[in-house]
matplotlib code that plots the C-alpha trace (Angstrom):
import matplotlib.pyplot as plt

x = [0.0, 3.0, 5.1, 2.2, 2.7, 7.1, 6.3, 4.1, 6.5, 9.5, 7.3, 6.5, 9.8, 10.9, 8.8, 9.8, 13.2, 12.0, 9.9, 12.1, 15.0, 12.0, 10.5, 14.3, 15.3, 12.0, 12.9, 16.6, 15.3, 13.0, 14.4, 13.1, 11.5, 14.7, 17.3, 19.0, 16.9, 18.1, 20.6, 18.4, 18.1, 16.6, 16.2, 17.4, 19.2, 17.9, 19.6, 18.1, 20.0, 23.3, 26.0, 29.5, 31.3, 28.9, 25.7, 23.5, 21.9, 19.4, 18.5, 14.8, 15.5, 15.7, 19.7, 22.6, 23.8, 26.9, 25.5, 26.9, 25.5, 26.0, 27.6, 26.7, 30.3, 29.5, 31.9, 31.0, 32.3, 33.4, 30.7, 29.9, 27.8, 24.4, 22.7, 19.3, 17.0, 19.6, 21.9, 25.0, 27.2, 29.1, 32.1, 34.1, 36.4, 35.8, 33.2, 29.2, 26.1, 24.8, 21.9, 20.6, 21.6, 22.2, 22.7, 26.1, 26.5, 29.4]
y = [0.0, 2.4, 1.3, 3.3, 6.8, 6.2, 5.1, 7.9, 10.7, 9.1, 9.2, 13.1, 13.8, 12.5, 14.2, 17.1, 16.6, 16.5, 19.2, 21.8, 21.7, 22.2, 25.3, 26.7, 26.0, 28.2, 30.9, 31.1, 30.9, 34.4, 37.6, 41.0, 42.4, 43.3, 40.5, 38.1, 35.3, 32.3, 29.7, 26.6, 24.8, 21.2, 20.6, 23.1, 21.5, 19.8, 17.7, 19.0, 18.0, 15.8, 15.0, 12.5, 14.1, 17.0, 17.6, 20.4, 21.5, 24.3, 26.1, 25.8, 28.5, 31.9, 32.0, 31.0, 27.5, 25.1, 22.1, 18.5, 15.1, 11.7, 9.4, 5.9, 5.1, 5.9, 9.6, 12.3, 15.8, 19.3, 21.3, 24.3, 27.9, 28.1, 31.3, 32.0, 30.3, 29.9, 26.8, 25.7, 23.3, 20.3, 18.4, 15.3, 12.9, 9.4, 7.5, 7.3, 9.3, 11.4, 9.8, 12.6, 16.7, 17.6, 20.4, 20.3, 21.3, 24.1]
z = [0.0, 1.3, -2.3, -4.6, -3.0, -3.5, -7.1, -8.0, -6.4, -8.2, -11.1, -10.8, -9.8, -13.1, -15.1, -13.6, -14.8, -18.5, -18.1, -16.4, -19.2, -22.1, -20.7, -19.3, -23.4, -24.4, -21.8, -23.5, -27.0, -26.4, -27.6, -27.5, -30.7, -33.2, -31.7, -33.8, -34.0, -31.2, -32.9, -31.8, -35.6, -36.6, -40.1, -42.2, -44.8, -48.2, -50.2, -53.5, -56.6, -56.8, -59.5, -59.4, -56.3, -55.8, -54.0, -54.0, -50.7, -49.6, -46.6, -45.4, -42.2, -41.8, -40.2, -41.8, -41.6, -42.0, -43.3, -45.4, -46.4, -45.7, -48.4, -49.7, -48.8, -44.9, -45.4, -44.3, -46.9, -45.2, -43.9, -46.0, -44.9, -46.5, -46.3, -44.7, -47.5, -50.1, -51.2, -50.9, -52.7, -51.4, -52.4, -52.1, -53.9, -54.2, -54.3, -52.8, -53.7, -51.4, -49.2, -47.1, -46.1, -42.3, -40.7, -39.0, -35.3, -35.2]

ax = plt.figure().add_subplot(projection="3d")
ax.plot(x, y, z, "-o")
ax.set_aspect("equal")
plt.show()
């Protein structure tokens, strides 16, 4: 009877955990009206077009990004900058196609 209580306030303590970090992460990502927009990005980039050692990637977001793609050949090519809603070309020698565009973390 006593073991329901301890299980439910370990329970809410834990979700309090997950909950405190999401709102803290909203509070940081406000800005007044006229500040640079906060640097919190998902999925920006778009792997739009591709070629033999080339890859053509776009920028879905509204900030400037550094972003690459992942090769057949499990390589990964130098990021590159993509401007706010504009594209971006990537290179590599060797072989592999590109299979997907991500937005690298720099």
């Amino acid at each position: 009877m006593f073991r329901l209580p301890r299980a439910l306030g370990a329970l809410v303590a834990g979700a309090a955990l997950v909950v405190v970090p999401v709102q803290a992460a909203g509070a940081a990502g406000a800005a007044e009206p006229g500040a640079a927009a906060p640097q919190i990005l998902g999925a920006c980039a778009e792997l739009t077009d591709q070629g033999p050692g080339w890859a053509s990637l776009r920028n879905d977001c509204g900030v400037e990004i550094d972003g690459s793609v992942q090769l057949s050949s499990g390589k990964n090519p130098k990021c590159v900058t993509i401007p706010a809603y504009g594209t971006g070309t990537v290179y590599w020698k060797g072989s592999g196609t590109a299979e997907y565009a991500y937005d690298c973390l720099t």
